[in-house]
N, CA, C and O atoms as CSV, one atom per row, in Angstrom:
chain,resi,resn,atom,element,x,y,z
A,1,UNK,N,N,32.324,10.604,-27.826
A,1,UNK,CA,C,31.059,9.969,-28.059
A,1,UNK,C,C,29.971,10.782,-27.344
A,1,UNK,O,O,29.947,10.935,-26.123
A,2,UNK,N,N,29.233,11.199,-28.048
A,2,UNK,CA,C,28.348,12.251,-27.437
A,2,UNK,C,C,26.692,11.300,-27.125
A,2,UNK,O,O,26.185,10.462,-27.871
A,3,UNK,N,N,26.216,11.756,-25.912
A,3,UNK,CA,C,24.717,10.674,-25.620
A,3,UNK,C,C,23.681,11.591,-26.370
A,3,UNK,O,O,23.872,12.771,-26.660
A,4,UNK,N,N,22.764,10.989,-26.585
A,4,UNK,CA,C,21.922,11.449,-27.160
A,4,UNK,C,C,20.147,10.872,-26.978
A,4,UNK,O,O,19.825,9.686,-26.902
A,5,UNK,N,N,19.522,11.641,-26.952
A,5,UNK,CA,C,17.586,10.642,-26.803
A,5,UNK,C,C,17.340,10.846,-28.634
A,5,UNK,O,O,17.715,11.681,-29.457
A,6,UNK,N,N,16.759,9.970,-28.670
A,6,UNK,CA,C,16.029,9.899,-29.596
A,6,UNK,C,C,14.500,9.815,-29.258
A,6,UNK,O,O,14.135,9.740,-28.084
A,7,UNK,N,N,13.524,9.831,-30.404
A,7,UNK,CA,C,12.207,9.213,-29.857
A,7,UNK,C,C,12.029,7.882,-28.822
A,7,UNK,O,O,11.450,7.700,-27.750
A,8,UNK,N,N,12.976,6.926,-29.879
A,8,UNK,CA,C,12.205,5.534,-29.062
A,8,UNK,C,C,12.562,5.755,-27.644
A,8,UNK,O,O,11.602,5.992,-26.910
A,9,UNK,N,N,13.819,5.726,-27.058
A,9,UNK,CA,C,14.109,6.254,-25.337
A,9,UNK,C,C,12.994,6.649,-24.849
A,9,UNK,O,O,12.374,6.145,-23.913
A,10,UNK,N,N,12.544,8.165,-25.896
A,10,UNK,CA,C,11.971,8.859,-24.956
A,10,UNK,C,C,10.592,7.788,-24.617
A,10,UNK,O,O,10.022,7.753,-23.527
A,11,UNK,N,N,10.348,7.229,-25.415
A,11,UNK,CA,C,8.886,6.448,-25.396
A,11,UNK,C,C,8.874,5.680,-24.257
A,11,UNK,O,O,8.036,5.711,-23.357
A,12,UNK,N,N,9.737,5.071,-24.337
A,12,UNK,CA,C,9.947,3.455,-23.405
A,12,UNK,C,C,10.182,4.103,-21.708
A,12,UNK,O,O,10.039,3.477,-20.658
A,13,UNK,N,N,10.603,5.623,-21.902
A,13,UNK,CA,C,10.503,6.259,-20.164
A,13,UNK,C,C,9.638,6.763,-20.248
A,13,UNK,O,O,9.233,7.128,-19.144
A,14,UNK,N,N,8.922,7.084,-21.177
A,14,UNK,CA,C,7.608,7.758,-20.462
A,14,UNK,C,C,6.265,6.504,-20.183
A,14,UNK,O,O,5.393,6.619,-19.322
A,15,UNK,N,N,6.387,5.495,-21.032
A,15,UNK,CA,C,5.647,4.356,-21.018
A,15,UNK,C,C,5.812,3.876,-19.840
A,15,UNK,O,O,4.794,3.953,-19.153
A,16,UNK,N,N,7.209,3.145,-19.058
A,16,UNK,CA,C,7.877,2.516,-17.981
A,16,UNK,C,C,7.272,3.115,-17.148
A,16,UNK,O,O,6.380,2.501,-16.563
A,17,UNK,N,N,7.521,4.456,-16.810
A,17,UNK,CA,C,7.837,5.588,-15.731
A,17,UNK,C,C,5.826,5.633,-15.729
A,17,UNK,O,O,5.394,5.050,-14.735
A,18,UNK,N,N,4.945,6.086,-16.454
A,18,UNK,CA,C,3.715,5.971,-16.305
A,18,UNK,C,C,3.167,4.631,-15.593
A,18,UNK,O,O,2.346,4.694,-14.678
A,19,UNK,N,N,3.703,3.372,-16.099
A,19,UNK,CA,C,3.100,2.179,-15.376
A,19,UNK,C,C,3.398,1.776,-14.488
A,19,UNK,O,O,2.805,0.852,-13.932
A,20,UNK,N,N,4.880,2.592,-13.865
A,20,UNK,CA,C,5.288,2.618,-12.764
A,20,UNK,C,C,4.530,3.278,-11.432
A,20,UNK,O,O,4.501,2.931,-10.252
A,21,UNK,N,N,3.989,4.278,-12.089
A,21,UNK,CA,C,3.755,5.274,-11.182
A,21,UNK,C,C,1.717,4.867,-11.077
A,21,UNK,O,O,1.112,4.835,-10.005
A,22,UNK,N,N,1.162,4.653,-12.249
A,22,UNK,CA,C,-0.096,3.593,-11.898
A,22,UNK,C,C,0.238,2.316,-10.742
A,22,UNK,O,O,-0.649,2.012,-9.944
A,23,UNK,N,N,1.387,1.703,-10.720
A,23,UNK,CA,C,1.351,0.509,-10.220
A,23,UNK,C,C,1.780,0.921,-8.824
A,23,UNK,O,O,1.746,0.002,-8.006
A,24,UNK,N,N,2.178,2.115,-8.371
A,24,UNK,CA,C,2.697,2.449,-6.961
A,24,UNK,C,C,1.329,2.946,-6.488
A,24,UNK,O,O,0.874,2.345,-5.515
A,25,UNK,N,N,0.718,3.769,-6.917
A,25,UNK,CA,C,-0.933,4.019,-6.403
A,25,UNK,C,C,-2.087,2.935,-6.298
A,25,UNK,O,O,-3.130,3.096,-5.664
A,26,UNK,N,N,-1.678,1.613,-7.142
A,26,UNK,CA,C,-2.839,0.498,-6.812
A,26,UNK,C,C,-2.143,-0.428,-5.966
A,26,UNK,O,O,-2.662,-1.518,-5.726
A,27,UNK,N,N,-0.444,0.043,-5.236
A,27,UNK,CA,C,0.022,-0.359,-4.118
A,27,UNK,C,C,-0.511,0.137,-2.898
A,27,UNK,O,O,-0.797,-0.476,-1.870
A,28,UNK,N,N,-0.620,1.638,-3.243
A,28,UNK,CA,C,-1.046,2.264,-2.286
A,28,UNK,C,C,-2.499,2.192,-1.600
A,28,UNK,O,O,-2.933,2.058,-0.455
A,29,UNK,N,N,-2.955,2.328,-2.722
A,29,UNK,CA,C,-4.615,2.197,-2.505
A,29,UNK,C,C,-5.018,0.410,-2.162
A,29,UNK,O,O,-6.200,0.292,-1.840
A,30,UNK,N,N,-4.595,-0.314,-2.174
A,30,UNK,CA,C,-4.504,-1.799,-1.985
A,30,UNK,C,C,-4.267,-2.007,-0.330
A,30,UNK,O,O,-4.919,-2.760,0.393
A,31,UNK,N,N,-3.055,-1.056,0.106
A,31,UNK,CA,C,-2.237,-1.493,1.200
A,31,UNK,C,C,-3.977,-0.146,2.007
A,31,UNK,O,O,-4.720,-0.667,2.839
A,32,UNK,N,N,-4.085,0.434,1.836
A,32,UNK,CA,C,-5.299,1.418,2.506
A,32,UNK,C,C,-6.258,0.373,2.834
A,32,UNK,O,O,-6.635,0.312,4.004
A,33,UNK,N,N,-6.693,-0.426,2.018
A,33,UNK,CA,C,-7.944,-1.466,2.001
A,33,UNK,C,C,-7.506,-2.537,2.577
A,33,UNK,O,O,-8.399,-3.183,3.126
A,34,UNK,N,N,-6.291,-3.038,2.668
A,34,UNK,CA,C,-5.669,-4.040,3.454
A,34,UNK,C,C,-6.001,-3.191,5.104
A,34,UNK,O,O,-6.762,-3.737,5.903
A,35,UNK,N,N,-5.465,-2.112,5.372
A,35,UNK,CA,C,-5.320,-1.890,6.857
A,35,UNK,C,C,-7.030,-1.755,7.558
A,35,UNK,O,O,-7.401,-2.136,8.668
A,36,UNK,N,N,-7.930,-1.008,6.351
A,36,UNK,CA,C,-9.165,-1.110,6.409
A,36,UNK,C,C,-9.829,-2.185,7.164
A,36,UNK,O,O,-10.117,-2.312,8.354
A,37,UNK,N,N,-9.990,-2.938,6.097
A,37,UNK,CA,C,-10.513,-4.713,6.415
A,37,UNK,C,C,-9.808,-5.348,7.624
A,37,UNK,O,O,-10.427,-5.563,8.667
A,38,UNK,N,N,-8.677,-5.607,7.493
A,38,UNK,CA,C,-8.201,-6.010,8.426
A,38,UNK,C,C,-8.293,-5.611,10.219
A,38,UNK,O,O,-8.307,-6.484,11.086
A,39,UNK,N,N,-8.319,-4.926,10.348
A,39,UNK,CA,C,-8.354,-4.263,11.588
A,39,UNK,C,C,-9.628,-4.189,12.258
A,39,UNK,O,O,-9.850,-3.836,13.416
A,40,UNK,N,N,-10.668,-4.680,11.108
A,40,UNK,CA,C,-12.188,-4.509,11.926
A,40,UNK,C,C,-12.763,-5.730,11.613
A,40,UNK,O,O,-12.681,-6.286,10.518
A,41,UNK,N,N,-13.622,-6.327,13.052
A,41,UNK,CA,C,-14.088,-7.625,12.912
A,41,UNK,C,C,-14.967,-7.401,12.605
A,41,UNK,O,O,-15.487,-8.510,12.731
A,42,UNK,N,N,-16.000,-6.560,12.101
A,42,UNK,CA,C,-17.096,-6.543,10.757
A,42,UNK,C,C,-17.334,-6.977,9.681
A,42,UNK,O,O,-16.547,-6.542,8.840
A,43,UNK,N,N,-18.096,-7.674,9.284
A,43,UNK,CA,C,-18.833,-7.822,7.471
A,43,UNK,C,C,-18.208,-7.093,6.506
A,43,UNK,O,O,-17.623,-6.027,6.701
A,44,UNK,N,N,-18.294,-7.497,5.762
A,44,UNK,CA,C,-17.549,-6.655,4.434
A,44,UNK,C,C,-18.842,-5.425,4.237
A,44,UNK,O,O,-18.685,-4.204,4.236
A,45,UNK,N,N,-19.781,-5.988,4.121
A,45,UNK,CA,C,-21.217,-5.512,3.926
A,45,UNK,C,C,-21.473,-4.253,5.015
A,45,UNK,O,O,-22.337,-3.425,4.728
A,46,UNK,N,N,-20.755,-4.126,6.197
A,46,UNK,CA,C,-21.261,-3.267,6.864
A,46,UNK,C,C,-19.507,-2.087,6.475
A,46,UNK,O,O,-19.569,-0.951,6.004
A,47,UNK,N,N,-18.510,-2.634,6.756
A,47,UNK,CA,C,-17.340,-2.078,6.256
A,47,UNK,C,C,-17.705,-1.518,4.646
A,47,UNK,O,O,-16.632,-1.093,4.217
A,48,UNK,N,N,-18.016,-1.467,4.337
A,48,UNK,CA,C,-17.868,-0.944,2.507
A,48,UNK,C,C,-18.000,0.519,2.623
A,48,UNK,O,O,-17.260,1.158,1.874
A,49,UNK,N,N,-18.865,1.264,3.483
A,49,UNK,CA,C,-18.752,2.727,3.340
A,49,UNK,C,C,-17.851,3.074,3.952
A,49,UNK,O,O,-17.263,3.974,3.352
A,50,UNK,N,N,-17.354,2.796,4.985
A,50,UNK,CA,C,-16.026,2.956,5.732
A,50,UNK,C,C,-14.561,3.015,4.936
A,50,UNK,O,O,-13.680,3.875,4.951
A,51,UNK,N,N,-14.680,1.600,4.157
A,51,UNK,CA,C,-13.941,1.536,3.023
A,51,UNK,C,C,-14.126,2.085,2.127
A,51,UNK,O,O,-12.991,2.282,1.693
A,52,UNK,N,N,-14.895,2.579,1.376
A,52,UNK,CA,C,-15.239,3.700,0.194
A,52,UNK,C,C,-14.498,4.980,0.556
A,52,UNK,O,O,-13.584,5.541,-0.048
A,53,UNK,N,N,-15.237,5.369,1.915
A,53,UNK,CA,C,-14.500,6.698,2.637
A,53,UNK,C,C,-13.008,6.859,2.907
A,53,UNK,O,O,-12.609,7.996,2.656
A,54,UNK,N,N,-12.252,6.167,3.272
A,54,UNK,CA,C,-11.255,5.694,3.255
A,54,UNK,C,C,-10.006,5.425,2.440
A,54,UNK,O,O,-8.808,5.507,2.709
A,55,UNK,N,N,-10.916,4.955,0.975
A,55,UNK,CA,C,-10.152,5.247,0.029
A,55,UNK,C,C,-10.413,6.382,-0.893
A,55,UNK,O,O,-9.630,6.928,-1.670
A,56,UNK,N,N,-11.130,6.525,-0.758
A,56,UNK,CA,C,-12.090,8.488,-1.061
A,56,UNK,C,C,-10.436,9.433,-0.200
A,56,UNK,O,O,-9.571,10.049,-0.822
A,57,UNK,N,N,-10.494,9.254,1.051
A,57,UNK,CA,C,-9.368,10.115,1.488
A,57,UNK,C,C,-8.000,9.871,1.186
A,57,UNK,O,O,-7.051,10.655,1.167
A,58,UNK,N,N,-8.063,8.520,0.929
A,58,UNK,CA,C,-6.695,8.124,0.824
A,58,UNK,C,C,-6.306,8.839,-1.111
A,58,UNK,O,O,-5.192,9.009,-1.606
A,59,UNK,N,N,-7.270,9.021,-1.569
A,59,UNK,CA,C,-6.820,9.377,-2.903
A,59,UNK,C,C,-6.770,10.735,-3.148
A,59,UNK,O,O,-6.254,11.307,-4.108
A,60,UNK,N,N,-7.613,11.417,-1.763
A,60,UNK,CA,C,-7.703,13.010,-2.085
A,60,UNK,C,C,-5.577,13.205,-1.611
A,60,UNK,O,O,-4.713,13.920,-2.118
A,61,UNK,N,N,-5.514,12.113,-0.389
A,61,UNK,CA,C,-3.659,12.236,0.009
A,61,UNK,C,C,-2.781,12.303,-1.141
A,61,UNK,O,O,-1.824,13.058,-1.315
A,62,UNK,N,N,-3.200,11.492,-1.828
A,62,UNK,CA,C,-2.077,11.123,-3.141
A,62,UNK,C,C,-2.276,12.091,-3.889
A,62,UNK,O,O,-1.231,12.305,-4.503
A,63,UNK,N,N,-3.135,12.865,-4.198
A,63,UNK,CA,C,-3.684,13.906,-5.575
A,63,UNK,C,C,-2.493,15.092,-4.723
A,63,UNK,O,O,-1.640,15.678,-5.390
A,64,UNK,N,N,-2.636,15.320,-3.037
A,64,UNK,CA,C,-1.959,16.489,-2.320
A,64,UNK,C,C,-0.861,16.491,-2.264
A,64,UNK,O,O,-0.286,17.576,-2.355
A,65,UNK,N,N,0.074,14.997,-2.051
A,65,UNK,CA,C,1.635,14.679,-1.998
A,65,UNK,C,C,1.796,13.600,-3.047
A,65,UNK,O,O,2.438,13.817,-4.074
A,66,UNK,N,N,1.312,12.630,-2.836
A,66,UNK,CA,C,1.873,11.670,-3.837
A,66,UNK,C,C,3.072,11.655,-5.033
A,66,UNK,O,O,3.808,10.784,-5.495
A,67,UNK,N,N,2.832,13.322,-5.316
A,67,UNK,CA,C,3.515,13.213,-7.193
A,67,UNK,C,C,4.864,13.005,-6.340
A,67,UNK,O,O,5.525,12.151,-6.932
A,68,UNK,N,N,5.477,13.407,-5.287
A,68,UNK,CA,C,6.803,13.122,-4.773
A,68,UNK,C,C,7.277,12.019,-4.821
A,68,UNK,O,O,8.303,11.842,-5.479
A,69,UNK,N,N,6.756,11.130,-4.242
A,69,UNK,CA,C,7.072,9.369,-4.889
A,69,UNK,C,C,7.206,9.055,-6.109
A,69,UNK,O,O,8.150,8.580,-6.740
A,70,UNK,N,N,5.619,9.532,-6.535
A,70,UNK,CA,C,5.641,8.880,-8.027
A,70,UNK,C,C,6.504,9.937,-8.482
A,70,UNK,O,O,6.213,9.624,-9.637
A,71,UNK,N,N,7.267,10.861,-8.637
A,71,UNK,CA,C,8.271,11.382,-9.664
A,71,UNK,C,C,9.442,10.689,-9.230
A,71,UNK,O,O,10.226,10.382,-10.128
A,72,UNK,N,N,9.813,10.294,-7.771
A,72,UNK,CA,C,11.094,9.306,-7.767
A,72,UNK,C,C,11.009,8.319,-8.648
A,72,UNK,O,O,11.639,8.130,-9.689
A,73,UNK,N,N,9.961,7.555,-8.004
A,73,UNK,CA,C,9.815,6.744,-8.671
A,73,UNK,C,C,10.003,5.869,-10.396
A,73,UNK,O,O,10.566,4.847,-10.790
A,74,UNK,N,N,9.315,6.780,-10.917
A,74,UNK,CA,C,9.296,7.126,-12.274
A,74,UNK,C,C,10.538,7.438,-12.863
A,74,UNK,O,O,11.000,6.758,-13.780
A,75,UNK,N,N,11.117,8.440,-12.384
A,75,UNK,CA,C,12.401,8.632,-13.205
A,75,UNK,C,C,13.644,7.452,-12.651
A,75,UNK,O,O,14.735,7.304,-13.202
A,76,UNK,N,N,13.260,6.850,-11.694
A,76,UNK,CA,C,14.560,6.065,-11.449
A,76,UNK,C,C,14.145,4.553,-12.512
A,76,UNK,O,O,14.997,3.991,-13.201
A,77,UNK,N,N,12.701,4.116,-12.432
A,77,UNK,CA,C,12.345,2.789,-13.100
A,77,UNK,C,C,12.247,3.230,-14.089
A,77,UNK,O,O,12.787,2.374,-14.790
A,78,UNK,N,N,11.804,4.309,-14.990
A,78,UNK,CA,C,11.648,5.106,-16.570
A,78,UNK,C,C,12.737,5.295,-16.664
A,78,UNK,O,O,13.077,5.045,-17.821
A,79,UNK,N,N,13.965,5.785,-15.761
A,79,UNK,CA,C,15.187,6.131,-16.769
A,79,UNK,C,C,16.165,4.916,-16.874
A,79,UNK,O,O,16.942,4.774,-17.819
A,80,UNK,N,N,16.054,4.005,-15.764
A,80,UNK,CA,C,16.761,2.626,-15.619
A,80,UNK,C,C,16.136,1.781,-17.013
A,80,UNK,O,O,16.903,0.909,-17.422
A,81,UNK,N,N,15.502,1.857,-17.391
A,81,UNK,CA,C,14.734,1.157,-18.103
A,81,UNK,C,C,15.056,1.679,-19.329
A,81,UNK,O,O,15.570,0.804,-20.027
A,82,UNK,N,N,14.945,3.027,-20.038
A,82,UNK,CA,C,15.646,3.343,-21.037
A,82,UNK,C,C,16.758,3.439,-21.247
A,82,UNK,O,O,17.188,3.132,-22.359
A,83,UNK,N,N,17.699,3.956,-20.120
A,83,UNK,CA,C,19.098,3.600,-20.116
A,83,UNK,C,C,19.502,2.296,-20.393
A,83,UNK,O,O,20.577,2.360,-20.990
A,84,UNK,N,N,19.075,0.924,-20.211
A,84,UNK,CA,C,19.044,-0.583,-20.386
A,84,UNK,C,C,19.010,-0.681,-21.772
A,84,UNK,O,O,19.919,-1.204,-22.418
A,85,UNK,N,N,17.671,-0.043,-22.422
A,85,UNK,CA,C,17.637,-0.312,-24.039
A,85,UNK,C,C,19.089,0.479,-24.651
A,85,UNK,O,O,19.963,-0.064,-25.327
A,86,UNK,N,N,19.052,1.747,-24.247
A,86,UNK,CA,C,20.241,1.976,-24.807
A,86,UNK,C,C,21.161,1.830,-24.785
A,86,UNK,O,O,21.793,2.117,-25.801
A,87,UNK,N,N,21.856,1.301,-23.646
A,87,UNK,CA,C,23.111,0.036,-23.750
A,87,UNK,C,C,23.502,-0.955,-24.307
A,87,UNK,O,O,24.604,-1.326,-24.710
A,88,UNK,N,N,21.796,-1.668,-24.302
A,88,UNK,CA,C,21.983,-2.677,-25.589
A,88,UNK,C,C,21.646,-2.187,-27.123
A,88,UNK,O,O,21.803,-3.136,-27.892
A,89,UNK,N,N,21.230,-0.984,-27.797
A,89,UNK,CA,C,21.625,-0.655,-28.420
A,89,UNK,C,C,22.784,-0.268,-28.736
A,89,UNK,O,O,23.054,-0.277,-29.937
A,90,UNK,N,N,23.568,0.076,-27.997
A,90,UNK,CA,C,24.933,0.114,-28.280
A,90,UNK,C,C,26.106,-0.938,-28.555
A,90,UNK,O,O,26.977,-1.005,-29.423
A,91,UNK,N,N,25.776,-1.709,-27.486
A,91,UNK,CA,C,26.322,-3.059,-27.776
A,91,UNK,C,C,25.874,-3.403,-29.036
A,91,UNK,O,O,26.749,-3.105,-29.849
A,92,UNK,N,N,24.654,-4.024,-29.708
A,92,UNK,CA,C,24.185,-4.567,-30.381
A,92,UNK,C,C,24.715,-3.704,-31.998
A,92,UNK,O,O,24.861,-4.277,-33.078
A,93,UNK,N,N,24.917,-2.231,-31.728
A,93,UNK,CA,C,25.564,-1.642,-32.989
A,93,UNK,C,C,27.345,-1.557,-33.155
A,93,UNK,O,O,27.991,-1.461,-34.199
A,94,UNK,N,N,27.825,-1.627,-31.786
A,94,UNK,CA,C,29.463,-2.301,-31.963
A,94,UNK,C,C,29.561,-3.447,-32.462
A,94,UNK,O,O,30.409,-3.713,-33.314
A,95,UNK,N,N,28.684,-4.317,-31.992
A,95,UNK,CA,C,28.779,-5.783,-32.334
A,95,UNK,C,C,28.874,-6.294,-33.867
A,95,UNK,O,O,29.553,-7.201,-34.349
A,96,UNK,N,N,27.599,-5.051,-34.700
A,96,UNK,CA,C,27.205,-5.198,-35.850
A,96,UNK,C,C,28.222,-4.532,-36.803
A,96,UNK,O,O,28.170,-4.871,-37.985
A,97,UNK,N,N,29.156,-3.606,-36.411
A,97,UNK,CA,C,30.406,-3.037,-36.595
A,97,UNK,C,C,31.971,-3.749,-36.741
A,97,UNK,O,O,32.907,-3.609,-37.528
A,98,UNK,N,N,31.724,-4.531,-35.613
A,98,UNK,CA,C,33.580,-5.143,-35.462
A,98,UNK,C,C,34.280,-4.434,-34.894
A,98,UNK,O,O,35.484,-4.263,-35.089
A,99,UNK,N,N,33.465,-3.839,-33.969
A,99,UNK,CA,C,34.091,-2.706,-33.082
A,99,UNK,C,C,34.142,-3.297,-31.320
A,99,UNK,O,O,34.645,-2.695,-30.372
A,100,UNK,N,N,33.561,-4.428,-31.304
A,100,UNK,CA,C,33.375,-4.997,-29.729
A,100,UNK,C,C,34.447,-5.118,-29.001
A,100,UNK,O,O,35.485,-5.394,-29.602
A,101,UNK,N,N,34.480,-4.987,-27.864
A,101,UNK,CA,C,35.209,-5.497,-27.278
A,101,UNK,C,C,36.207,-7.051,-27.044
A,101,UNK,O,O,35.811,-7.724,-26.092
A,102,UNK,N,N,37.066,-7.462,-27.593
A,102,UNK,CA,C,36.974,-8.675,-27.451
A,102,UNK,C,C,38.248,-9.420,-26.469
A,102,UNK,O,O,39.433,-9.211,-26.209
A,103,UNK,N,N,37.532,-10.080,-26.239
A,103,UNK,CA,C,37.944,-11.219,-24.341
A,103,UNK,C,C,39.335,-11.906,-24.692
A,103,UNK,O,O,39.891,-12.632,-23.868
């Protein structure tokens, strides 16, 4: 039995693996503005350039290292995720066969 990608796979990891890797940077950039705010008994109003700056650097960090995460990242939740469909494609075409396993 030989594995194989087709289109749809490829779609559903590059789709997964992209919203994965958006959703780890508005972790990141979230948890920056959390330590921000938090830590200073100031106004939001006087904190905002502090915080602007802050996440200004924190994004120049991610543009310099980041892709290291987000490529773990990505390929473990993008390929877990297409690997899943294609299991149950498989199942779902033994099944439709009379080829299943049976208990």
């Amino acid at each position: 039995m030989a594995m194989y990608i087709n289109s749809k796979y490829e779609t559903v990891f590059d789709r997964v693996s992209d919203l994965a890797a958006k959703g780890l940077f508005a972790v990141y950039m979230l948890g920056i503005a959390w330590a921000v705010i938090t830590n200073t008994p100031a106004d939001l109003a006087v904190m905002l350039p502090v915080l602007l700056l802050a996440c200004f650097l924190g994004a120049i960090a991610w543009l310099l290292v980041g892709f290291i995460p987000t490529f773990i990242v990505g390929v473990l939740v993008g390929g877990l995720s297409a690997a899943t469909i294609f299991i149950k494609d498989k199942i779902k075409s033994r099944t439709a066969n009379g080829t299943a396993l049976k208990f």
